[in-house]
C-alpha positions in Angstrom: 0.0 0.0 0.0 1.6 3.1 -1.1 0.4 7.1 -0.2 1.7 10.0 -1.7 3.5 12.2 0.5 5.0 15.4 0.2 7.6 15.6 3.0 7.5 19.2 3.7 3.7 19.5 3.8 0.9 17.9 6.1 0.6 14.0 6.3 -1.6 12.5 4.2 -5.4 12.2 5.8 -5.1 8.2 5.0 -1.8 7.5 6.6 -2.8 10.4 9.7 -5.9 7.7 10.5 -3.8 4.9 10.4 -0.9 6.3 11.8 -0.7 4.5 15.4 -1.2 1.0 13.6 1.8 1.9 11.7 3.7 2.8 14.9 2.4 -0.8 16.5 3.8 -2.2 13.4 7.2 -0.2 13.5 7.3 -1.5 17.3 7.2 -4.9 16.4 9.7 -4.9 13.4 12.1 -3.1 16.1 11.3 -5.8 18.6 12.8 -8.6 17.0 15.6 -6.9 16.7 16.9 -5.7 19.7 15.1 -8.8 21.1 17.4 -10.7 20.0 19.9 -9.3 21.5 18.6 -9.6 25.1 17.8 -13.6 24.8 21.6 -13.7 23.3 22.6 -12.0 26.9 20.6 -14.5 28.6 21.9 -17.4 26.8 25.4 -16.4 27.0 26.3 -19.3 29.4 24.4 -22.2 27.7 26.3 -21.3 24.4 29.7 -21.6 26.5 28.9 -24.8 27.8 30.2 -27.9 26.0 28.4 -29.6 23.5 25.7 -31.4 23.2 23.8 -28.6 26.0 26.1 -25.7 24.3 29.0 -24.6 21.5 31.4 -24.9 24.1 32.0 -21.6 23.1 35.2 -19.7 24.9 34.8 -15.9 26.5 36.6 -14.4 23.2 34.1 -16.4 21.1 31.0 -15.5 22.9 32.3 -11.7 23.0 32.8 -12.2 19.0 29.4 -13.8 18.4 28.1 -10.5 20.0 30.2 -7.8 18.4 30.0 -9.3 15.1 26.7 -8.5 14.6 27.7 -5.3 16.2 30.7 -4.7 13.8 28.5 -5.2 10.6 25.6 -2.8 12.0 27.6 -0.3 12.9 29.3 -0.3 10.0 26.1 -0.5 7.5 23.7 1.7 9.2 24.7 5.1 7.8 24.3 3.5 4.4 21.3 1.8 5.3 19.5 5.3 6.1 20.3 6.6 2.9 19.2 3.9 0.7 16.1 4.1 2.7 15.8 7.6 2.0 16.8 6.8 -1.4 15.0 3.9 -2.6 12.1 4.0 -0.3 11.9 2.9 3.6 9.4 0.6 3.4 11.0 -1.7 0.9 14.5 -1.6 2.8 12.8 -2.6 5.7 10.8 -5.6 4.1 14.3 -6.3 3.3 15.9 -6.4 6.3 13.2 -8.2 8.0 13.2 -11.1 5.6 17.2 -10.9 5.8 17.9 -10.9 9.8 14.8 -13.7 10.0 16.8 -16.0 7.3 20.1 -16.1 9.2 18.2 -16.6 12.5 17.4 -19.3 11.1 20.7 -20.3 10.2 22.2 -19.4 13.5 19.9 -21.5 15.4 21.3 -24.4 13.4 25.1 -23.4 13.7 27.4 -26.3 14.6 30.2 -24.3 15.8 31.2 -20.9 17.6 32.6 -19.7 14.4 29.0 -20.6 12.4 27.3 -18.9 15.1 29.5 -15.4 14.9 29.0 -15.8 11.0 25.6 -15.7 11.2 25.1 -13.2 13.7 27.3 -11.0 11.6 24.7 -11.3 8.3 22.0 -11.0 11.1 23.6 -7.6 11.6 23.5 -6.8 8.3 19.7 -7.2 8.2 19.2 -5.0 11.3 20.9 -2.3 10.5 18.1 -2.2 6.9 15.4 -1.9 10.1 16.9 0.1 12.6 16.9 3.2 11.6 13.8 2.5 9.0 11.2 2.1 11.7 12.0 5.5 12.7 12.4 7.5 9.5 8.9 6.1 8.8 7.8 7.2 11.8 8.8 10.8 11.6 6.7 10.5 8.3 3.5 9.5 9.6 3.2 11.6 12.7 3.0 15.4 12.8 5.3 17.4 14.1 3.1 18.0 17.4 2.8 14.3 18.0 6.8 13.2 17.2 7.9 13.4 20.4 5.2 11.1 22.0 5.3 8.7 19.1 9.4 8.6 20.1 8.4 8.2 22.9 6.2 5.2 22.4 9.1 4.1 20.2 11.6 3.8 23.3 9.0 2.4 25.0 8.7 -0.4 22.7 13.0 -1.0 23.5 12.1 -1.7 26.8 9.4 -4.1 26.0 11.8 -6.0 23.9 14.1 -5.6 26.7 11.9 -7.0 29.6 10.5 -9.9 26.7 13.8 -10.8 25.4 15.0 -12.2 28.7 11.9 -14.2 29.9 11.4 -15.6 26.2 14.9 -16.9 26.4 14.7 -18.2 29.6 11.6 -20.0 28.6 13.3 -21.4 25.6 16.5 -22.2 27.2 14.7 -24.1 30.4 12.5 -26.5 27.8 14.6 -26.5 24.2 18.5 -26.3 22.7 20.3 -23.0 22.8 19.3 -22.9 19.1 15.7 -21.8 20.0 16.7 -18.4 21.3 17.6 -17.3 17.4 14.6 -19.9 15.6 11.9 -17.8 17.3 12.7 -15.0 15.7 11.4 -16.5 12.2 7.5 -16.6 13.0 7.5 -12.7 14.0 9.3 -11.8 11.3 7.3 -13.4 8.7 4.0 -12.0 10.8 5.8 -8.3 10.6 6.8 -8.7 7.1 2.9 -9.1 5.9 1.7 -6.5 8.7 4.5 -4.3 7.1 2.8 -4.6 3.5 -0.4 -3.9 4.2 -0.3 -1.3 6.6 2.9 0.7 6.5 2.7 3.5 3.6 6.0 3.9 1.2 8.1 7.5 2.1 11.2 8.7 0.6 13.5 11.5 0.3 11.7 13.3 -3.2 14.6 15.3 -4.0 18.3 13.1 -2.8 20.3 14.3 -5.6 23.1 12.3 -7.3 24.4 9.1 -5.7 27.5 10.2 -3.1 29.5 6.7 -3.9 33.2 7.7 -2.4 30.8 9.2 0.4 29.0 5.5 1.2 32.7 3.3 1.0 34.1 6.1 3.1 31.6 5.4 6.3 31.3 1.8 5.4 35.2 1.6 5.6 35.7 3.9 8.3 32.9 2.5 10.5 33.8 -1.3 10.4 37.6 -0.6 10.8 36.6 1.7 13.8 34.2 -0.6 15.5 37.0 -3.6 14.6 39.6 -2.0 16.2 37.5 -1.6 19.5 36.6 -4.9 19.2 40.0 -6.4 19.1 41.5 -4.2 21.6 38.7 -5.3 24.1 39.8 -8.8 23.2 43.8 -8.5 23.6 43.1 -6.2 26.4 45.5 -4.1 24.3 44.9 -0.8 22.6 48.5 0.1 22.1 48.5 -3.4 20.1 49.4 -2.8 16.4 46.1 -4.3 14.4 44.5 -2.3 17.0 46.1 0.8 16.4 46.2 0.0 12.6 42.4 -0.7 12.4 41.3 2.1 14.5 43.3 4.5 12.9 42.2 3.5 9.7 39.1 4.0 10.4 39.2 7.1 12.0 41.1 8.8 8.8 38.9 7.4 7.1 35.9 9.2 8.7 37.9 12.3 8.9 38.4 12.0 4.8 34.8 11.2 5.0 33.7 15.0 6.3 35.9 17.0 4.6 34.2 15.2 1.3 31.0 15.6 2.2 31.9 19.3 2.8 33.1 19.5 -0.6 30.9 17.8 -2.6 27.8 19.0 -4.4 26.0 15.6 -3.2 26.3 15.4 0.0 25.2 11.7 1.8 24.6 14.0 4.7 24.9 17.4 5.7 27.5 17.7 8.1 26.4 21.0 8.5 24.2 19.7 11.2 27.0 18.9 13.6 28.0 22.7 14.2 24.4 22.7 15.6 25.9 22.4 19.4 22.5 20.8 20.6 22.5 17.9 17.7 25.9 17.3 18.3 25.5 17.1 22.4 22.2 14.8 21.9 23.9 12.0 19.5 27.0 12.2 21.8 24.8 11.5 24.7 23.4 8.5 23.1 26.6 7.4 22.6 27.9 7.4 26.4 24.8 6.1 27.5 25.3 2.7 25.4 28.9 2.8 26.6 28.2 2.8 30.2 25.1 0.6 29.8 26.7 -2.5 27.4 29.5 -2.6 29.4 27.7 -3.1 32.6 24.9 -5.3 31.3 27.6 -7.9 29.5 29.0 -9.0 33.4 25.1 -8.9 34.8 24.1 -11.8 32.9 27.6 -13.4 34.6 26.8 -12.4 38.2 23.5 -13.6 38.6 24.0 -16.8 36.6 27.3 -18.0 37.7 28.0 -15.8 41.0 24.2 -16.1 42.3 23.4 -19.2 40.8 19.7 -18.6 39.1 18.6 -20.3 35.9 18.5 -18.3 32.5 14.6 -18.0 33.0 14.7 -16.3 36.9 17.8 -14.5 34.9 15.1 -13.1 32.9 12.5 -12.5 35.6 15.6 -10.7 37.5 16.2 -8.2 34.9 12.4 -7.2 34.3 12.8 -3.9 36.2 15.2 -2.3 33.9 12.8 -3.0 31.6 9.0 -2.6 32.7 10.8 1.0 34.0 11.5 1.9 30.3 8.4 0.7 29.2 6.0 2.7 31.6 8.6 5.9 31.3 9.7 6.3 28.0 6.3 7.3 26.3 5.8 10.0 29.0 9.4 11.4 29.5 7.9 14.2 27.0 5.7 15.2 29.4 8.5 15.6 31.9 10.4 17.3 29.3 7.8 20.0 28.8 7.6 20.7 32.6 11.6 20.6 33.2 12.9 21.1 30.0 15.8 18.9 27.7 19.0 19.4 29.9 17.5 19.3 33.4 15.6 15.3 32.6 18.8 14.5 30.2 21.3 15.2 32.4 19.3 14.1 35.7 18.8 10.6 33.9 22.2 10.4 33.0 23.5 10.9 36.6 20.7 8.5 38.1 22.1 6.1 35.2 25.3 6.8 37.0 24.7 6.0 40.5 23.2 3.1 39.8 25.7 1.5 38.0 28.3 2.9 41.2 25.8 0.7 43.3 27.0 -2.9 41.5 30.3 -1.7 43.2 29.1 -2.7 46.8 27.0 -5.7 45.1 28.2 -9.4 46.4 26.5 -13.3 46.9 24.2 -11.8 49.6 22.9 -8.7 48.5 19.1 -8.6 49.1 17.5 -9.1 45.4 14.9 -6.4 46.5 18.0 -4.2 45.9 18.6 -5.6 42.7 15.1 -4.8 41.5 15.7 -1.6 43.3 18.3 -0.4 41.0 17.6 -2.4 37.7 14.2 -0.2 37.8 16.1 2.9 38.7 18.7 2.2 35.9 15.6 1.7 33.6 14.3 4.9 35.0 17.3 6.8 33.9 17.8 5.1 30.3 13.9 6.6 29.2 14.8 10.1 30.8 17.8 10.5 28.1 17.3 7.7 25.3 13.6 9.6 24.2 14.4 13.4 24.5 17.8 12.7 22.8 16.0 10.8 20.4 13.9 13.9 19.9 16.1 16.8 19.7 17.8 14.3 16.6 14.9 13.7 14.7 13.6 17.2 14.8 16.9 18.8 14.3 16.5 17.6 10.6 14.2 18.2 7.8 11.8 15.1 7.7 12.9 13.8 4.1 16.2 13.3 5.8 15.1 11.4 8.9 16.4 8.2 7.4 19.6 9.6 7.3 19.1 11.2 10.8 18.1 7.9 12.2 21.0 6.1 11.2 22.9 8.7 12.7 21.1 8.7 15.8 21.7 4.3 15.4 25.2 4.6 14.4 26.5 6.6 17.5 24.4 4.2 20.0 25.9 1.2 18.3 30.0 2.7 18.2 29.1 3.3 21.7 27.8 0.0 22.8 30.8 -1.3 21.3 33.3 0.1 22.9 31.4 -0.6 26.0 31.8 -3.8 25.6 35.0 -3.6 24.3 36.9 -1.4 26.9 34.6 -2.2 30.1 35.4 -6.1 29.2 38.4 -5.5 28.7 38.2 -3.9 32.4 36.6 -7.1 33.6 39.0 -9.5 32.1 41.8 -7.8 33.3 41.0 -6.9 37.0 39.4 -10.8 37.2 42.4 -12.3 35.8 45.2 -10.1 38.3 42.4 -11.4 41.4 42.3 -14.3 40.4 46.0 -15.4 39.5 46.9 -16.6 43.5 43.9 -19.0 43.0 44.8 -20.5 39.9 48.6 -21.3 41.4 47.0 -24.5 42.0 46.2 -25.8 38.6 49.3 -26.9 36.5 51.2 -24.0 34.8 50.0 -25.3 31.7 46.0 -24.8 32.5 46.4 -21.5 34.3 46.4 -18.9 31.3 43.1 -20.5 30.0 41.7 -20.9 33.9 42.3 -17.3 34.1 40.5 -16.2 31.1 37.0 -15.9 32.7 35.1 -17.0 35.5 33.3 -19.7 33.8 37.1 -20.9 33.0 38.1 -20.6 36.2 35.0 -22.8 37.4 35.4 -25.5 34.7 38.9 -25.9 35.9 37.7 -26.0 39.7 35.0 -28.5 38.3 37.9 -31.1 37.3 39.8 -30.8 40.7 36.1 -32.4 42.5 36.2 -31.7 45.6 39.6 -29.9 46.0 38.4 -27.4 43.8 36.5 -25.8 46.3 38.8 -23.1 47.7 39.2 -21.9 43.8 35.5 -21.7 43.2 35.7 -19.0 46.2 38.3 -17.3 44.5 37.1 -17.2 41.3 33.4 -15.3 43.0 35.3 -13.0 45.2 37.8 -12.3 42.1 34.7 -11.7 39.8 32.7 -9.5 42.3 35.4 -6.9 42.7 36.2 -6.9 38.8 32.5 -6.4 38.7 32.8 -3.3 40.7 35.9 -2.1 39.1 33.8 -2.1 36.0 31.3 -0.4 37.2 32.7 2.6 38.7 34.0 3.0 35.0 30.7 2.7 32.9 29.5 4.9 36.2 32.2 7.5 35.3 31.5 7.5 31.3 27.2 8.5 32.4 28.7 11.2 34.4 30.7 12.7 31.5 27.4 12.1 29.8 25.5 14.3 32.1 28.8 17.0 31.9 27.8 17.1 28.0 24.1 17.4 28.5 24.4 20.0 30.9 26.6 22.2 29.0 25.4 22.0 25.9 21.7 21.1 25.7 18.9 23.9 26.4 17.1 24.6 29.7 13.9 25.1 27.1 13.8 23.9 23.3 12.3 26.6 21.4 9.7 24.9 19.2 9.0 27.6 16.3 6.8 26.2 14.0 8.0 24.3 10.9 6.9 25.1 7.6 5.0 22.0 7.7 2.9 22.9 10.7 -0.2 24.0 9.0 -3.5 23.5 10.5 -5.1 20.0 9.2 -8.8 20.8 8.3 -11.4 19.3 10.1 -13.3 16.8 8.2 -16.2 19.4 7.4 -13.7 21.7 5.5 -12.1 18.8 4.3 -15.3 17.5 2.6 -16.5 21.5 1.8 -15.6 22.7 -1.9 -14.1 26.0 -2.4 
C-alpha cells in the first residue's frame, strides 16, 4: 500500500488515520531486533557450555558472536539510512526483515562458535536495513506536534523487547536447545513482514540528488575498521597493540576524509552542517555514552546472577524485568517531563541517576538482598527513558523530515559505536582486573591450565569442576575475584554516564524553542475537508 506524500507539507489524511497502527507495526519490526539481543545475553552461558547442551563456546568467542553483529551494524547503518531515504523505507525494511529472519534461522542451526559469529554477523547486516527504517517512517507518519510522544512510544517499545527478550529466552532455554533463542525470531518476522505490506505507507526522500559513492565506502570503511579496532583491543586487552592501532586509525582517517568530502561535494550523503548545531551534536554524543556505560555493565550482569548467584536463564530473565518494565512505563511520558523541566534538566538528571546506579554494583556481592537488585535495575531503567527519548527527539527534529532516514541512522550509528566500545573497553576492564584477582587461586592448577583458567570466570570454574572436591577453595576465588572486577567495571561505565550528564548539561537547552516548521499548517477538520471552495 503506497500514499503519496509530500515531506514538507501535512501528512496525508489516509496514513494520519492509520498512523498508530503503523507505529504498532514499527514497534514490532524493532522488537525482533533488539530482542534478539537480550535472549543472546541471557543465553550467554548455555552457548559456552560444551556440547551437546552448548557450543562450548570460549569468552573471546562468545564476545565475537556479539560484536560481530555489532561490527557489521555499525558499519552498514549510515548507508542503510540513505538507501532508505533513497530507494524507499518501506521496501528496505521488508528487506531487512526477511534478511535478519533467514540467518536466524541459520544461527539456530550453527554447529560451531565460528558458524554462530558468521551468522550473527549477516544478522547484523539485516538489522541495521530496520533500525533506523522504523524511525524514518515514523517521523513520516506523525506530525510534528505528535513526534515526540510517538518517540516516545518508540523507546517504550525498547524496553518491552528488553523485559521480553530475557523471559522468552529463559523459557526457551529451560524446555529447548540453545538454538531456540535465534529460531523464534522466524515466525515474528514473517507476521511483521505481511503486517508491514499492508499497513505501512511507502516514504522517501523526493529530492536526494546524485548518488555520493566515495561518500558511502568512506563510512562503510571507516565504521567497520573503527568498531573492529574496538573490538579487538577489548579482546587483547590491548589498545596500544598494532592491528588495533592499525584498524582504528584506519578508520578514523577514514571518517575524517569522509567529512571533509562531504563538505566539498555538491551531493552530499549527509549534511555535516548539522553537527555545528551544538544541541545535535550534544544529543547523538549522549546516546553514545549512554550505550557505553550501559553495554559494558549489562555484559558482566548476565555473569553475576547466573554463575556468581546461581539462578537459571529463566529467573535471569524474571531478575532483569525492572530495567525493563521501568523503560516501558517511562519512555512514552518522559515528553511530558520534558515540557515541565525542559531537555537538559531530565537528560542530564537521567544520566546521573544512570550513573549512581551503575556505582551501586560496586558494593553488590552473593548476599545482597535481590529487592535491591530490582531496586536499581528499575532505577537504571528509570534513567535510560529520561535520556534515550528526549535525545532521540532533539535528533529527529533537528533535521528536515525527508532526511530522517539519514538522521536515524545517525542517531543508530552513535548508540551502536558506543555499545561497542562498552563492551569492548569495560570487558576488557573485567578481564583484566578478574584475571590479576584471580592469579593466586589459579597457582594450584598446573602452569600449563592456568592462562586459559584465568580467562574468565566460567574458566576458572570449569577448571575447579575437574579438581572435584579440592576445587572448592578456587570456586571461592574465582566469586570473590569476579565480584570486585564487577565493581571495578562499574565505577568506569559509572564515570563514562557522568561525562554524559557533563555534555548534557553544558550543551543542551534549559527550554527547546519549538517555532513552527513550515509543515505545521493547521489539518482541516473533516467538514472543511469535505467543503468545496
Amino acid at each position: 500500500m503506497t500514499d503519496p506524500a509530500v515531506p514538507s507539507g501535512r501528512v496525508s489524511e489516509a496514513v494520519h488515520r492509520r498512523r498508530w497502527a503503523v507505529l504498532g507495526v514499527l514497534m514490532l519490526s524493532l522488537l525482533v531486533v533488539v530482542i534478539d539481543n537480550s535472549i543472546l545475553n541471557v543465553a550467554i552461558k548455555t552457548i559456552s557450555t560444551p556440547a551437546p547442551v552448548g557450543l562450548g563456546a570460549s569468552q573471546v568467542e562468545i564476545e565475537w558472536a556479539i560484536n560481530s553483529y555489532s561490527l557489521v551494524f555499525a558499519g552498514l547503518l549510515f548507508s542503510a539510512g540513505l538507501l532508505g531515504d533513497r530507494l524507499g523505507r518501506r521496501k528496505v525494511l521488508v528487506a531487512g526483515m526477511l534478511a535478519f529472519g533467514a540467518c536466524s534461522a541459520l544461527a539456530a542451526y550453527a554447529d560451531s562458535p565460528g558458524e554462530l559469529i558468521a551468522y550473527r554477523a549477516l544478522m547484523g547486516l539485516g538489522a541495521a536495513f530496520v533500525m533506523p527504517a522504523t524511525l524514518a517512517i515514523l517521523m513520516n507518519v506523525f506530525e510534528r506536534e505528535e513526534q515526540p510522544k510517538a518517540i516516545g512510544i518508540w523507546a517504550g517499545g525498547v524496553g518491552l523487547a528488553i523485559a521480553v527478550g530475557p523471559v522468552t529466552g529463559g523459557l526457551l532455554l529451560d524446555h529447548f536447545w540453545w538454538g531456540s533463542a535465534f529460531l523464534v525470531n522466524v515466525p515474528v518476522v514473517l507476521v511483521a513482514v505481511v503486517l508491514i505490506l499492508v499497513l505501512v505507507p511507502e516514504s522517501r526522500d523526493p529530492a536526494p540528488g546524485r548518488v555520493d559513492p566515495l561518500g558511502v565506502l568512506l563510512t562503510v570503511v571507516g565504521l567497520t575498521l573503527l568498531v573492529y579496532g574496538i573490538v579487538e583491543g577489548g579482546r587483547l586487552a590491548d589498545f596500544t597493540d598494532p592491528v588495533v592501532l592499525a584498524t582504528s586509525g584506519t578508520g578514523l582517517l577514514a571518517l575524517w576524509l569522509f567529512v571533509r568530502h562531504e563538505k566539498r561535494t555538491a551531493h552530499p550523503a549527509i549534511d555535516v552542517r548539522y553537527f555545528r548545531d551544538r544541541v545535535f551534536s550534544a544529543a547523538v554524543t549522549a546516546v553514545a555514552l549512554v550505550f557505553f556505560a550501559l553495554m559494558g555493565v549489562t555484559f558482566f550482569s548476565v555473569f553475576y546472577l547466573q554463575t556468581v548467584r546461581g539462578h537459571s536463564p529463566l529467573e535471569t530473565g524474571l531478575l532483569m524485568l525492572p530495567l525493563a518494565i521501568a523503560q516501558l512505563l517511562a519512555a512514552p511520558r518522559a515528553r511530558l517531563v520534558v515540557e515541565r523541566f525542559g531537555h537538559r534538566a531530565v537528560t542530564t538528571s537521567g544520566l546521573l541517576l544512570l550513573a549512581a546506579t551503575l556505582a551501586s554494583f560496586a558494593v553488590f556481592d552473593e548476599r545482597t538482598p535481590l529487592w535491591v537488585l530490582e531496586l536499581v535495575f528499575f532505577l537504571m531503567g528509570l534513567g535510560m527513558a529520561h535520556v534515550v527519548t528526549p535525545t532521540n527527539v532533539l535528533i529527529m527534529q533537528a533535521v528536515p523530515r525527508e532526511k530522517a532516514g539519514s538522521a536515524s541512522a545517525l542517531s543508530s550509528t552513535f548508540r551502536q559505536v558506543g555499545g561497542a566500545l562498552g563492551i569492548a573497553v569495560l570487558g576488557s576492564v573485567l578481564s583484566a582486573a578478574y584475571r590479576a584477582g584471580v592469579e593466586d587461586g589459579i597457582a594450584v592448577l598446573p602452569e600449563a591450565a592456568r592462562h586459559t583458567a584465568g580467562e574468565s570466570i566460567e574458566a576458572t570454574l570449569a577448571a575447579a569442576h575437574r579438581l572435584g572436591a579440592d576445587g572448592a577453595p578456587l570456586v571461592a576465588a574465582a566469586h570473590q575475584s569476579f565480584l570486585h572486577a564487577m565493581g571495578a567495571t562499574a565505577l568506569w561505565g559509572a564515570a563514562v554516564a557522568v561525562l554524559g550528564a557533563v555534555v548534557t548539561a553544558l550543551f543542551l537547552p534549559a527550554r527547546t524553542p519549538r517555532p513552527p516548521a513550515p509543515d505545521e499548517v493547521p489539518r482541516p477538520t473533516r467538514t472543511e475537508a469535505g467543503r468545496t471552495p
